[in-house]
DSSP file (Angstrom, degrees, kcal/mol; ACC not computed):
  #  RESIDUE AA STRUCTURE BP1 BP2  ACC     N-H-->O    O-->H-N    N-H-->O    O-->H-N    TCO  KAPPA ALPHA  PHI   PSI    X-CA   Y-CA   Z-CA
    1    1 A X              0   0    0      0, 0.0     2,-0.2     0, 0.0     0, 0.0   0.000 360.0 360.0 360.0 130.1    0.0    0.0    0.0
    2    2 A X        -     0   0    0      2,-0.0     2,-0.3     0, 0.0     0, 0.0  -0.834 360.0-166.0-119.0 176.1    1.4    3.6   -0.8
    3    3 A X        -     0   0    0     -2,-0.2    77,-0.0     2,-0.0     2,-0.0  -0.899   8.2-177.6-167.4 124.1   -0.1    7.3    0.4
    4    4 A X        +     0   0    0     -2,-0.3     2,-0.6     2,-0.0    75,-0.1  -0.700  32.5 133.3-108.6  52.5    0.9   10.4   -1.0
    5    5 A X        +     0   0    0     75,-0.1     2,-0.4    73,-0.1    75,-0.2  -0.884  25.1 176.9-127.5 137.7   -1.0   13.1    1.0
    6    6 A X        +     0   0    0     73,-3.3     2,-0.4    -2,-0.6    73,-0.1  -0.888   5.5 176.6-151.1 131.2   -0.3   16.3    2.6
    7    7 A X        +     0   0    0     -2,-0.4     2,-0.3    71,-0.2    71,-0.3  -0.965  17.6 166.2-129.2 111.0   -2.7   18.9    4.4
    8    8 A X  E     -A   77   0A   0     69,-2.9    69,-1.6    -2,-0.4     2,-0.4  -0.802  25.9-137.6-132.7 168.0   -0.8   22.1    6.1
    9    9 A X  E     +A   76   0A   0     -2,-0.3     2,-0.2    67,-0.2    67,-0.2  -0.982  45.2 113.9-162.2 113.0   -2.4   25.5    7.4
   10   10 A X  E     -A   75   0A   0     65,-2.8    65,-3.3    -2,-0.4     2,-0.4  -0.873  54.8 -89.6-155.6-174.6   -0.8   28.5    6.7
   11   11 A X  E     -AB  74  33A   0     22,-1.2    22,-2.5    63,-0.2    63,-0.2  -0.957  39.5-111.4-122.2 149.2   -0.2   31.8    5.3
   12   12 A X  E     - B   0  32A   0     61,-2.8    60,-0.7    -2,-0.4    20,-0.3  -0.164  16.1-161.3 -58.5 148.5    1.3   32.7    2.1
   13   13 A X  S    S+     0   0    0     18,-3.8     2,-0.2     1,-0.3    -1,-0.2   0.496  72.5  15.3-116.0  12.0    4.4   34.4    3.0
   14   14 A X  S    S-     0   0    0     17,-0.3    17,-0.5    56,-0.0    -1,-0.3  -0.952  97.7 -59.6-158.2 154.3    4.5   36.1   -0.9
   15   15 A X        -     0   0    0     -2,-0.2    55,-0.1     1,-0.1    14,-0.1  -0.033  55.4-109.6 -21.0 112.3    2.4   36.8   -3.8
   16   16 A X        -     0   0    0     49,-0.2     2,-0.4    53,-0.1    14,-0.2  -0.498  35.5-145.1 -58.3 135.9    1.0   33.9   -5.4
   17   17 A X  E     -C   29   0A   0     12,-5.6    12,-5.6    -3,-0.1     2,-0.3  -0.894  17.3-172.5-104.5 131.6    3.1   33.6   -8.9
   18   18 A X  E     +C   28   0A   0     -2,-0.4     2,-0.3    10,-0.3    10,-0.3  -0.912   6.5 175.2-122.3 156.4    0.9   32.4  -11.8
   19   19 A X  E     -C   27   0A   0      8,-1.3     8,-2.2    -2,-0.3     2,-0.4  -0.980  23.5-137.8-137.3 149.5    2.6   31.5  -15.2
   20   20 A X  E     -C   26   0A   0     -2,-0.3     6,-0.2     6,-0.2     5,-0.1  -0.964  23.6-143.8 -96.7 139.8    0.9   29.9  -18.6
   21   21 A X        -     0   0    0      4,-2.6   130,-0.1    -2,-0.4   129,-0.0  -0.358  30.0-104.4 -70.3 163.4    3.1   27.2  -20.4
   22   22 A X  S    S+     0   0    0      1,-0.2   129,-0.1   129,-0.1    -1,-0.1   0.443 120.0  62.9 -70.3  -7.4    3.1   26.9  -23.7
   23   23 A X  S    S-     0   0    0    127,-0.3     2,-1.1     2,-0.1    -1,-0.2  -0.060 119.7-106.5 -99.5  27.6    0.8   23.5  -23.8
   24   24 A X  S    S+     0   0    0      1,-0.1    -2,-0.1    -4,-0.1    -1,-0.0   0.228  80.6 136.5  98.2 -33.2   -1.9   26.1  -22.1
   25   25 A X        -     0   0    0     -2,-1.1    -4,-2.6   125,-0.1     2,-0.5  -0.198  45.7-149.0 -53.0 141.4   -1.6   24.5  -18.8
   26   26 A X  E     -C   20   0A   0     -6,-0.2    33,-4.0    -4,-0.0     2,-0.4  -0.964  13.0-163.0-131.0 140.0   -1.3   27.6  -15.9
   27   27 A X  E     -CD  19  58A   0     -8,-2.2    -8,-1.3    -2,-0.5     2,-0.4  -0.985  10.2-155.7-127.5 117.3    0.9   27.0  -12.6
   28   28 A X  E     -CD  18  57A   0     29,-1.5    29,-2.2    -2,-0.4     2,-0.3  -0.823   2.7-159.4 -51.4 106.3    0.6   28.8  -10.0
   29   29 A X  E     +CD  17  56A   0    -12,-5.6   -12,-5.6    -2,-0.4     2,-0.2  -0.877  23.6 173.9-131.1 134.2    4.1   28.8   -7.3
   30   30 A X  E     - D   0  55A   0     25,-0.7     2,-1.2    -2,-0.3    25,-0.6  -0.987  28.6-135.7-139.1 132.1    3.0   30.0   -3.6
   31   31 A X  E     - D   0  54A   0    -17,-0.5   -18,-3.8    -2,-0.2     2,-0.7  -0.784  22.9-162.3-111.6 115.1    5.0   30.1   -0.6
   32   32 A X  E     -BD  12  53A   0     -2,-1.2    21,-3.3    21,-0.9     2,-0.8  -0.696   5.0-156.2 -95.7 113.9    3.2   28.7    2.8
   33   33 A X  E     -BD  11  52A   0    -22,-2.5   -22,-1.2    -2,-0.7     2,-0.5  -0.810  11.1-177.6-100.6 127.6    4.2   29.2    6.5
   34   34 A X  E     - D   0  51A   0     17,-5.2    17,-1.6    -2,-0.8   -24,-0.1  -0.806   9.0-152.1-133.8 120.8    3.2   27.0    8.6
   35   35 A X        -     0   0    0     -2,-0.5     2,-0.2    15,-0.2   -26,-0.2  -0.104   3.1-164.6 -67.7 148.3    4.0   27.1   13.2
   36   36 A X        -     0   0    0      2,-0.0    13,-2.4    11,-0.0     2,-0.5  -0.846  13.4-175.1-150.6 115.6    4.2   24.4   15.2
   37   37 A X  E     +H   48   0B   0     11,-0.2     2,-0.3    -2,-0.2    11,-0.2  -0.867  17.9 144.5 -98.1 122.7    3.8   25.6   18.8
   38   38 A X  E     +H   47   0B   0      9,-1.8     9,-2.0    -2,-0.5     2,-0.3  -0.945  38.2  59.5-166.5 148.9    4.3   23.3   21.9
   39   39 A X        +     0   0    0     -2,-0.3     7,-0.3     7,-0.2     6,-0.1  -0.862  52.3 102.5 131.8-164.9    6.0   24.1   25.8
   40   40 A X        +     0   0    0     -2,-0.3     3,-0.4     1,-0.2     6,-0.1   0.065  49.1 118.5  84.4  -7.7    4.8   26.5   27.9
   41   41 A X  S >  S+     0   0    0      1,-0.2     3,-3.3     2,-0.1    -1,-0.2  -0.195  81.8  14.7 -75.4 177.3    2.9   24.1   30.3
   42   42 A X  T 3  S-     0   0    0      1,-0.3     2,-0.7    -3,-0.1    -1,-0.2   0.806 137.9 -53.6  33.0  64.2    4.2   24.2   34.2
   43   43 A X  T 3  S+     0   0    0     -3,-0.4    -1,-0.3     1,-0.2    -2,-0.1   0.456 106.9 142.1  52.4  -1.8    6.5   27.7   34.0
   44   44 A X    <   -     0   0    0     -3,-3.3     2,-0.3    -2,-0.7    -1,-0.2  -0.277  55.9-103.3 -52.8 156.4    8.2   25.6   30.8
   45   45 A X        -     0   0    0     -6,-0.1     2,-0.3     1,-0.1    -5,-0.2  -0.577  25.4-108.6 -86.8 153.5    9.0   28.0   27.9
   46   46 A X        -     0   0    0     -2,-0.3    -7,-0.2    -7,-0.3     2,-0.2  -0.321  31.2-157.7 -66.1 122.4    7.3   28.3   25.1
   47   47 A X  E     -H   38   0B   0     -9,-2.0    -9,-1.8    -2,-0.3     2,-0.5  -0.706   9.1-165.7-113.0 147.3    9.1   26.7   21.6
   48   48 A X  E     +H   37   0B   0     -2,-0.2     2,-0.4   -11,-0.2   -11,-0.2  -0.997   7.5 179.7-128.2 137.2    8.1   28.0   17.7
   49   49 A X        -     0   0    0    -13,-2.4     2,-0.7    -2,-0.5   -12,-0.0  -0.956   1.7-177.8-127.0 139.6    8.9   26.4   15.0
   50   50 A X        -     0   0    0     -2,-0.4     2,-0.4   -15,-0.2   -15,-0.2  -0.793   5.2-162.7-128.0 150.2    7.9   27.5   11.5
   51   51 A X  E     -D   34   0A   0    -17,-1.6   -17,-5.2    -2,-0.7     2,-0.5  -0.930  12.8-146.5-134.9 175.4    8.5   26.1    8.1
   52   52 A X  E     +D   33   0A   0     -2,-0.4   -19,-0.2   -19,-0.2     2,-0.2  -0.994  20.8 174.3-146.4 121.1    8.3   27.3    4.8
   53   53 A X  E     -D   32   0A   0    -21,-3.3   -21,-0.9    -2,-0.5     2,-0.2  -0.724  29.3-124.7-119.8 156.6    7.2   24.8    2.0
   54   54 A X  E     -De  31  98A   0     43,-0.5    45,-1.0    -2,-0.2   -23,-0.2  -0.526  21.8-157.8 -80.5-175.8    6.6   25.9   -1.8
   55   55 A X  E     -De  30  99A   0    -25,-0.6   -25,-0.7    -2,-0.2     2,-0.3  -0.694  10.5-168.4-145.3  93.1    3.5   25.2   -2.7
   56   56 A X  E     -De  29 100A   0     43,-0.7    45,-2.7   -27,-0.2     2,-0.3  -0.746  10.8-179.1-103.0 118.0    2.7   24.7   -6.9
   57   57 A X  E     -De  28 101A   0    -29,-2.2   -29,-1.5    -2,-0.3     2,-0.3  -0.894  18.4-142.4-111.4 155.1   -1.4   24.5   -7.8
   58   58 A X  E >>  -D   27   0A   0     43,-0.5     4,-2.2    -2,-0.3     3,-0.7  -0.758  39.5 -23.2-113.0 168.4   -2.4   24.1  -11.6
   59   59 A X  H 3> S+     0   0    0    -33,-4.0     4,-1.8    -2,-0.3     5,-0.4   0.175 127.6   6.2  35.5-117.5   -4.8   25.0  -14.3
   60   60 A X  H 34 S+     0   0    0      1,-0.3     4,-0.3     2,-0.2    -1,-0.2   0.633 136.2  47.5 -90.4   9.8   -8.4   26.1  -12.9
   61   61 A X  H <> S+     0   0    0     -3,-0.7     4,-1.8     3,-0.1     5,-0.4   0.572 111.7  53.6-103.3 -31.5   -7.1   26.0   -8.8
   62   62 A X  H  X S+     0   0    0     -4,-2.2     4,-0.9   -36,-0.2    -2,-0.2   0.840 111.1  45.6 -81.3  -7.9   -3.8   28.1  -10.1
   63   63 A X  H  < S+     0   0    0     -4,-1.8     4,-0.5    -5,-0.3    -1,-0.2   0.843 116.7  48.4 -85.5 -40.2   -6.5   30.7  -11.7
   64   64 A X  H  > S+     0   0    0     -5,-0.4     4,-0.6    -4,-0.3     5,-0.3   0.857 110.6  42.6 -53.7 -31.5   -8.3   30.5   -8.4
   65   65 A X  H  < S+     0   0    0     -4,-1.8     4,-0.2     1,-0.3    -1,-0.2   0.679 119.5  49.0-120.7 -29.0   -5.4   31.0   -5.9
   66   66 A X  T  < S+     0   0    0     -4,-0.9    -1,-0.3    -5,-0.4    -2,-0.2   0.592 111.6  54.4 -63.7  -4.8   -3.9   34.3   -8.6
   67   67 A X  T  4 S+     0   0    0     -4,-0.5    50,-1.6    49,-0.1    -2,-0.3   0.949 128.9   2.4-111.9 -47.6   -7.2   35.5   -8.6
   68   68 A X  S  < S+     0   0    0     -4,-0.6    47,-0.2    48,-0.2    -3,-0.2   0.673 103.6  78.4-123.6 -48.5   -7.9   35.8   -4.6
   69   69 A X        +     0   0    0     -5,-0.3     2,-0.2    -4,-0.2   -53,-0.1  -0.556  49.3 167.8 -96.2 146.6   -5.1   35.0   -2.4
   70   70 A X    >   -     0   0    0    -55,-0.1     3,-3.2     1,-0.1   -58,-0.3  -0.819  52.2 -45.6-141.9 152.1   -2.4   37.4   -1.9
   71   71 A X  T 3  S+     0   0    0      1,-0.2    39,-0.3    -2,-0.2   -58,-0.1   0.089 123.5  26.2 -49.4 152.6    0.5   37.7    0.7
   72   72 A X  T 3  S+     0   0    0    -60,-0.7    -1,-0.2     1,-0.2    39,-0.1   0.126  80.4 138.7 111.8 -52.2   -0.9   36.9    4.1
   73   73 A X    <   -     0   0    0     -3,-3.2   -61,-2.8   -62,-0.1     2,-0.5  -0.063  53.6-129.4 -51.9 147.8   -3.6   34.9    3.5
   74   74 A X  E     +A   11   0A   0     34,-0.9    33,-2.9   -63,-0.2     2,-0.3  -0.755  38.1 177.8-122.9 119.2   -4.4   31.8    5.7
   75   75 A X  E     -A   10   0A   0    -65,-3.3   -65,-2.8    -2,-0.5     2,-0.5  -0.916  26.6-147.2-126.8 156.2   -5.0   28.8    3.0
   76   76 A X  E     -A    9   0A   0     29,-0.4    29,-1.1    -2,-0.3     2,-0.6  -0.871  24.6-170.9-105.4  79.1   -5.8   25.3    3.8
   77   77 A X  E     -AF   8 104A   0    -69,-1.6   -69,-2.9    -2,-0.5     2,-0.2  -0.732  10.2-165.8-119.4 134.1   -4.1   23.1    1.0
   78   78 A X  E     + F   0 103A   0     25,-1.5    24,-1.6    -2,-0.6    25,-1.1  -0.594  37.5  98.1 -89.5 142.5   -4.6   19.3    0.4
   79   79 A X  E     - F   0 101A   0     22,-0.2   -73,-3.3    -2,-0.2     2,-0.4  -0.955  60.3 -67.2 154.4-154.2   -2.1   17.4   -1.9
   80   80 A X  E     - F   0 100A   0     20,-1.7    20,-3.2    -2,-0.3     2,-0.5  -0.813  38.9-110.2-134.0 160.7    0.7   15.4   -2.6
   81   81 A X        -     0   0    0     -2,-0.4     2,-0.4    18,-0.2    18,-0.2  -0.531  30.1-164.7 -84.0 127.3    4.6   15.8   -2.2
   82   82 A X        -     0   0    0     -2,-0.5    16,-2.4    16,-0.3     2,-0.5  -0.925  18.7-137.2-125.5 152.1    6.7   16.0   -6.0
   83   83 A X  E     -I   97   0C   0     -2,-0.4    14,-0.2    14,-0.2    -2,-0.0  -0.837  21.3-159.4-131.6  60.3   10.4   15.5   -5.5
   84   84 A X  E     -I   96   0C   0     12,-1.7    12,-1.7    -2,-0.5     2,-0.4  -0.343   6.7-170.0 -79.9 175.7   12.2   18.3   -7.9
   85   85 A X  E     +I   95   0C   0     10,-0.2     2,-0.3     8,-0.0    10,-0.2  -0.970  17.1 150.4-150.9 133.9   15.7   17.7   -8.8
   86   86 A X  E     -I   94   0C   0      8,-3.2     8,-1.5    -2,-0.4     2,-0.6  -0.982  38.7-123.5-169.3-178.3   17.9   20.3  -10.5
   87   87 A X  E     -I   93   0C   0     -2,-0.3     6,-0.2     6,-0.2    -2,-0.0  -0.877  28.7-130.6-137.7 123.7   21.3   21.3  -10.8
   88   88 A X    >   -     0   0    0      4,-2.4     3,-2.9    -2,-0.6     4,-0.2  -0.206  34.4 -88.3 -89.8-164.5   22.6   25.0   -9.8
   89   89 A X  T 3  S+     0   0    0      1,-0.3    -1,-0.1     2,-0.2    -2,-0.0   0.539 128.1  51.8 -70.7  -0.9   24.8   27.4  -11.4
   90   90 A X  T 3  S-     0   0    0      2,-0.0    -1,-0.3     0, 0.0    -2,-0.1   0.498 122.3-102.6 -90.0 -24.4   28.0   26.1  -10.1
   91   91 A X  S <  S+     0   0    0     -3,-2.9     2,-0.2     1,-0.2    -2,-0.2   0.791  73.3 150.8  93.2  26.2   26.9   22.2  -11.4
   92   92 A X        -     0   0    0     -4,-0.2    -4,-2.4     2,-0.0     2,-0.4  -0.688  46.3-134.5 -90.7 155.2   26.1   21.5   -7.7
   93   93 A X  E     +I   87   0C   0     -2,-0.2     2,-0.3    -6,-0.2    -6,-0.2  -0.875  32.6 178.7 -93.8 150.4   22.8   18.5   -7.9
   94   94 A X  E     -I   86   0C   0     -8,-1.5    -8,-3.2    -2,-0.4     2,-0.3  -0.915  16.9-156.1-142.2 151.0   20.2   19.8   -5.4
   95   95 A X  E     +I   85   0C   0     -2,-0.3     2,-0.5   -10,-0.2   -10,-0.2  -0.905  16.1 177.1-123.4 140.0   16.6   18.0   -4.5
   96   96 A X  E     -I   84   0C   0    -12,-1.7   -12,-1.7    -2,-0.3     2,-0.5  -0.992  20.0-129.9-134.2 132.7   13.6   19.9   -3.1
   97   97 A X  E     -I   83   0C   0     -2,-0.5     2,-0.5   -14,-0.2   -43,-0.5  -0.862  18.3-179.0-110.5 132.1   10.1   19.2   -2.3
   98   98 A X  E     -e   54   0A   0    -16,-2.4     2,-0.4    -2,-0.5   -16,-0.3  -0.947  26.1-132.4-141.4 137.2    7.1   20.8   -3.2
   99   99 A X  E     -e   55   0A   0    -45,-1.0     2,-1.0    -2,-0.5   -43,-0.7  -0.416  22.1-141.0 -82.3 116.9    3.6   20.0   -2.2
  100  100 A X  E     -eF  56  80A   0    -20,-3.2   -20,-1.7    -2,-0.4   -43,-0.2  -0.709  21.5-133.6 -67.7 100.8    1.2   20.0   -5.4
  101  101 A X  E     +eF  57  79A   0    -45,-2.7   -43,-0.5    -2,-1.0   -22,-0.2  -0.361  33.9 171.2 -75.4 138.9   -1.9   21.5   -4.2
  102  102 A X  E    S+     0   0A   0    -24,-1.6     2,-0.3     1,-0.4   -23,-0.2   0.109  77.1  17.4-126.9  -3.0   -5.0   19.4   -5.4
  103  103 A X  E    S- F   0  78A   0    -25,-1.1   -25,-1.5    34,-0.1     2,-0.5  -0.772  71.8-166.6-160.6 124.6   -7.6   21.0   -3.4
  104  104 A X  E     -GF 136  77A   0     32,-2.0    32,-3.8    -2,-0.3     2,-0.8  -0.977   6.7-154.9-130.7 147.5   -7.1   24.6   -1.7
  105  105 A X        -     0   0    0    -29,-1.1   -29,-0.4    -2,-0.5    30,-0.2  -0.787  18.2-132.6-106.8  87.7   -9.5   26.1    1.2
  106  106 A X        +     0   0    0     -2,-0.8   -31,-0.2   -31,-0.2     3,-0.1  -0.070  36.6 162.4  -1.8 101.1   -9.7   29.9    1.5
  107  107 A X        -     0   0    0    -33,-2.9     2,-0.4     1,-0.2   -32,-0.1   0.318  45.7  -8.0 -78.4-123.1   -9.4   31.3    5.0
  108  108 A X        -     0   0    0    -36,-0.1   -34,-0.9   -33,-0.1    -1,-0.2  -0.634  64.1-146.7 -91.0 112.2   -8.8   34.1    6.9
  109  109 A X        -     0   0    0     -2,-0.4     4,-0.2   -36,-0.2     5,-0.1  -0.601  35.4 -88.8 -91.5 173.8   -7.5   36.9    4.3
  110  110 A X        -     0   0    0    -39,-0.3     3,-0.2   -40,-0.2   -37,-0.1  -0.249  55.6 -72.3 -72.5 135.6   -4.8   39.4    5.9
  111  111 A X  S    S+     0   0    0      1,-0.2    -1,-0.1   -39,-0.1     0, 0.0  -0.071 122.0  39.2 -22.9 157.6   -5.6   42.9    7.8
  112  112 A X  S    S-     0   0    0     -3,-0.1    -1,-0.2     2,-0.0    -2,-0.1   0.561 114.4-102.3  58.4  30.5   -6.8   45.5    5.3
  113  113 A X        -     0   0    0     -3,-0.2     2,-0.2    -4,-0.2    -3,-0.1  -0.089  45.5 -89.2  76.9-157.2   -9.0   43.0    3.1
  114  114 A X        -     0   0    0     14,-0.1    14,-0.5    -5,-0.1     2,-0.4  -0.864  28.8-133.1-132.4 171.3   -7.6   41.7   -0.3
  115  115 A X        -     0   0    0    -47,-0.2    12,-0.1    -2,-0.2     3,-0.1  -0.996  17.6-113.3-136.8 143.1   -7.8   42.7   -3.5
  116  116 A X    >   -     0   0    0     -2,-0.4     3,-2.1     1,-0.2   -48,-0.2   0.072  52.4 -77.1 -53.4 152.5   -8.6   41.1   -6.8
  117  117 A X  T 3  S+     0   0    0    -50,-1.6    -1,-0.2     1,-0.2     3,-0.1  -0.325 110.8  21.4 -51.4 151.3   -6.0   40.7   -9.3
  118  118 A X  T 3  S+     0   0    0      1,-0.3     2,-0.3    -3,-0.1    -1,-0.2   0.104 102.8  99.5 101.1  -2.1   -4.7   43.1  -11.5
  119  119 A X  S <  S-     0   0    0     -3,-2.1    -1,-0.3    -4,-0.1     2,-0.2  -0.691  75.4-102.6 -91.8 149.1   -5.9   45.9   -9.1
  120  120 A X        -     0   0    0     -2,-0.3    -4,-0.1    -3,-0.1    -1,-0.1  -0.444  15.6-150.9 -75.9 149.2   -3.6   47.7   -6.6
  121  121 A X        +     0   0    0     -2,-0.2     2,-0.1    -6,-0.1    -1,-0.1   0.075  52.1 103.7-121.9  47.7   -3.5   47.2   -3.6
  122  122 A X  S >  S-     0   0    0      2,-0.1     3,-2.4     1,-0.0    -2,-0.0  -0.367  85.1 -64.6 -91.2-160.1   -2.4   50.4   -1.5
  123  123 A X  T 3  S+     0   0    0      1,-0.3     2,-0.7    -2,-0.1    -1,-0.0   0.941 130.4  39.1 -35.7 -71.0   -5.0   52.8    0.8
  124  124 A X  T 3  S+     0   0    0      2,-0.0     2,-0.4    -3,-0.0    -1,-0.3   0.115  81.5 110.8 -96.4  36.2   -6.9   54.0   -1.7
  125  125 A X    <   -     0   0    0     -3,-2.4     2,-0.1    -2,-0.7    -6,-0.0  -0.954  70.0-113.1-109.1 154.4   -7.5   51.1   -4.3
  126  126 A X        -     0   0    0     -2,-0.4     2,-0.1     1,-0.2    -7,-0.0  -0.171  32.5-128.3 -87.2 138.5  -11.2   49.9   -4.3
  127  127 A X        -     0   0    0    -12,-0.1     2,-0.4    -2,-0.1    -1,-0.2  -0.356  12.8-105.9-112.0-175.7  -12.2   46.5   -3.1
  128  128 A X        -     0   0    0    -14,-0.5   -14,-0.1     1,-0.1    -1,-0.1  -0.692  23.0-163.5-118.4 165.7  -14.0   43.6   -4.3
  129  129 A X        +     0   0    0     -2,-0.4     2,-0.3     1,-0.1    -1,-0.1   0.664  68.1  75.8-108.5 -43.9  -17.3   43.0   -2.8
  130  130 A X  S    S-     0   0    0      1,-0.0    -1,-0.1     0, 0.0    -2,-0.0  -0.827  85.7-125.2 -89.7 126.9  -18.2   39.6   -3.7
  131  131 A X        -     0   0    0     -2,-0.3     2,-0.1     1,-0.1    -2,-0.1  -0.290  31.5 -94.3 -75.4 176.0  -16.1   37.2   -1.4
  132  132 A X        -     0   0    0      1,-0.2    -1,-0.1     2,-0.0   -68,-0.0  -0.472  56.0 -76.6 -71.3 143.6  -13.9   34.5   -3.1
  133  133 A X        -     0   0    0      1,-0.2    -1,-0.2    -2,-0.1     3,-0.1   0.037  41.5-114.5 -42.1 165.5  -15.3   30.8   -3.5
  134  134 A X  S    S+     0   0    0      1,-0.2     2,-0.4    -3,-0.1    -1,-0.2   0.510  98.3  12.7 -78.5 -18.2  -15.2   28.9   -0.1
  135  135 A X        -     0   0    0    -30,-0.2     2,-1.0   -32,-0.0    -1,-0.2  -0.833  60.8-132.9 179.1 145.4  -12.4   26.5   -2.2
  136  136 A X  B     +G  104   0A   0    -32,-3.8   -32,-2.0    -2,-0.4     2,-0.3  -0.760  45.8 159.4-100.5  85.5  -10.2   26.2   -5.2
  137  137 A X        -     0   0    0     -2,-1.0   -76,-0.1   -34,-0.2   -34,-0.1  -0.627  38.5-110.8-118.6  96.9  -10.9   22.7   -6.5
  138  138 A X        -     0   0    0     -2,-0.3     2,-0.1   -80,-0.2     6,-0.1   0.636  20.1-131.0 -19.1 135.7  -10.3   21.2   -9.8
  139  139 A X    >   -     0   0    0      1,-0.1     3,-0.7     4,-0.1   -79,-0.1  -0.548  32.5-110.5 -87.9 154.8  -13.0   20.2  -11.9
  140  140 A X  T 3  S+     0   0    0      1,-0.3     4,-0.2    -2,-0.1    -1,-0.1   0.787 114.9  68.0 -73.0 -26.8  -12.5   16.6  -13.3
  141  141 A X  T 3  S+     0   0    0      2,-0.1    -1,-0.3     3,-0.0     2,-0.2   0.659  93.2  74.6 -65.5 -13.4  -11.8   18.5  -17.2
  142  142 A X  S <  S-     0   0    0     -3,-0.7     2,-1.8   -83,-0.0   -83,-0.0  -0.607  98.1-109.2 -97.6 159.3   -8.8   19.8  -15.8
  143  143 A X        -     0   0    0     -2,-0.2     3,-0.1     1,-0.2    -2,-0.1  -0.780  20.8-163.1-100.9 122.6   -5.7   17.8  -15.2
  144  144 A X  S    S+     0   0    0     -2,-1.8     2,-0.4    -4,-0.2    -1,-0.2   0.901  71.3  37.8 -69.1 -47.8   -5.3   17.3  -11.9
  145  145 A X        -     0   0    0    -43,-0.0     3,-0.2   -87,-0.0    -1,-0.2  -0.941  69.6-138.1-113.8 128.4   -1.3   16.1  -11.8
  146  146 A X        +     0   0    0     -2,-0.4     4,-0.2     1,-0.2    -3,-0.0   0.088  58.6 136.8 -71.8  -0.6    0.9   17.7  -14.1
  147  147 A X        +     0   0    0      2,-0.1    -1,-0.2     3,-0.0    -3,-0.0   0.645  51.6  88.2 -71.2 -19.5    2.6   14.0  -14.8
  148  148 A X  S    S-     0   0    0     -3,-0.2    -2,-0.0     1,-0.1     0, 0.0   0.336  96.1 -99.3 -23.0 170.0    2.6   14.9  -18.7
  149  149 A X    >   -     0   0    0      1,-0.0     3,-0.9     5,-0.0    -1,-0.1   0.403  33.5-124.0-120.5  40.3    5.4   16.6  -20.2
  150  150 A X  T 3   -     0   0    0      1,-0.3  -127,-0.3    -4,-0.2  -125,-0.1  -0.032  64.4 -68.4  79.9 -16.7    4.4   20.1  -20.4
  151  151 A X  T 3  S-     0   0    0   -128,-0.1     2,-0.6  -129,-0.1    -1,-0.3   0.686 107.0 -43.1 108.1  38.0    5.0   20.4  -24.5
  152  152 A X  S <  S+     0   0    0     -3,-0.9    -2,-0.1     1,-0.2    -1,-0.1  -0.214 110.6 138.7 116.0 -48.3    8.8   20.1  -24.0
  153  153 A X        -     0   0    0     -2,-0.6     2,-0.2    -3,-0.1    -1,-0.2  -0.168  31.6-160.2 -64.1 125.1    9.0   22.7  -20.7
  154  154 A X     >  -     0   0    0     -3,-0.1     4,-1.1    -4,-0.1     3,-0.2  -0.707  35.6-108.9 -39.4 119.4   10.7   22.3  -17.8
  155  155 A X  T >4 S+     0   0    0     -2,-0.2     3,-4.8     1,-0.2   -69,-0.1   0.844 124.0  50.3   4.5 -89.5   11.0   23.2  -14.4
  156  156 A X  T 34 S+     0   0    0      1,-0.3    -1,-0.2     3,-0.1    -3,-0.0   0.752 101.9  61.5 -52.2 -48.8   14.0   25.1  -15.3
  157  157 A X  T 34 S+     0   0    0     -3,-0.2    -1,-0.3     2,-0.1     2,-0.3   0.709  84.6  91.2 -50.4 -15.7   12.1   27.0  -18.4
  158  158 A X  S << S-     0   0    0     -3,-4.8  -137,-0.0    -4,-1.1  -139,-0.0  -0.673  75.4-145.5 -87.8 151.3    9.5   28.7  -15.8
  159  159 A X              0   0    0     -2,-0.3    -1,-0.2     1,-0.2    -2,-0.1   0.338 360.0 360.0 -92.7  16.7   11.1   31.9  -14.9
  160  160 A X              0   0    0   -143,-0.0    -1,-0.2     0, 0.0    -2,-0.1   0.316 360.0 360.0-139.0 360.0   10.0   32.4  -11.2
């Protein structure tokens, strides 16, 4: 039996980056913090630990999560762990892991609202009215796992 799942609760710690490939497919690259708090019982002190996962959604969940979530925002993302492999500018091999989001849940969005894409977002830009869906989940017409091979494209070809 194998299991491939992972469910964290966090906040973005940057702009979600969304990109289209050239086979049409749109990816979405998000960076998630997520605490782990424990101590503090009987006068012990209190211990934080935080990590900082990417996070990559596709097609109609990477239109969702450019479209609403912004840095700050408290997401709930379901999905599985991908294993990238790439080699840096020196010829050193490095491995990474980054959780493919297959389902993501809107929360809490950050002080001072949010703002749709393509609007600004200082003091005085105008806000959206209608909240964002309760969750960014793929429709079964969409490809859920990237496992294809993009038209040619790489990792290395997306530029963020």
């Amino acid at each position: 039996m194998e299991l491939n799942r992972v469910f964290l609760l966090g906040n973005l710690t940057r702009d979600p980056e969304s990109r289209f490939l050239q086979s049409g497919s749109q990816v979405c690259k998000m960076g998630l913090a997520v605490n782990r708090r424990w101590g503090g019982r009987e006068g012990g002190d209190k211990k934080e630990e935080v990590l900082f996962i990417d996070v990559e959604a596709w097609n109609k969940t990477a239109e969702l999560c450019a479209q609403y979530l912004q840095r700050g925002s408290q997401v709930l993302v379901e999905g599985r762990l991908k294993m990238d492999q790439y080699q840096t500018q020196s010829g050193e091999n490095r491995t990474k892991f980054v959780v493919v989001a297959e389902r993501v849940q809107f929360g809490a969005r950050p002080e001072g609202g949010g703002r749709p894409a393509g609007e600004g977002g200082g003091p005085g830009a105008r806000r959206q009215s209608a909240p964002p869906p309760a969750a960014a989940e793929p429709r079964e017409d969409y490809d859920r796992s990237p496992s294809y091979d993009g038209g040619g494209e790489t990792e290395d070809d997306l530029p963020f």
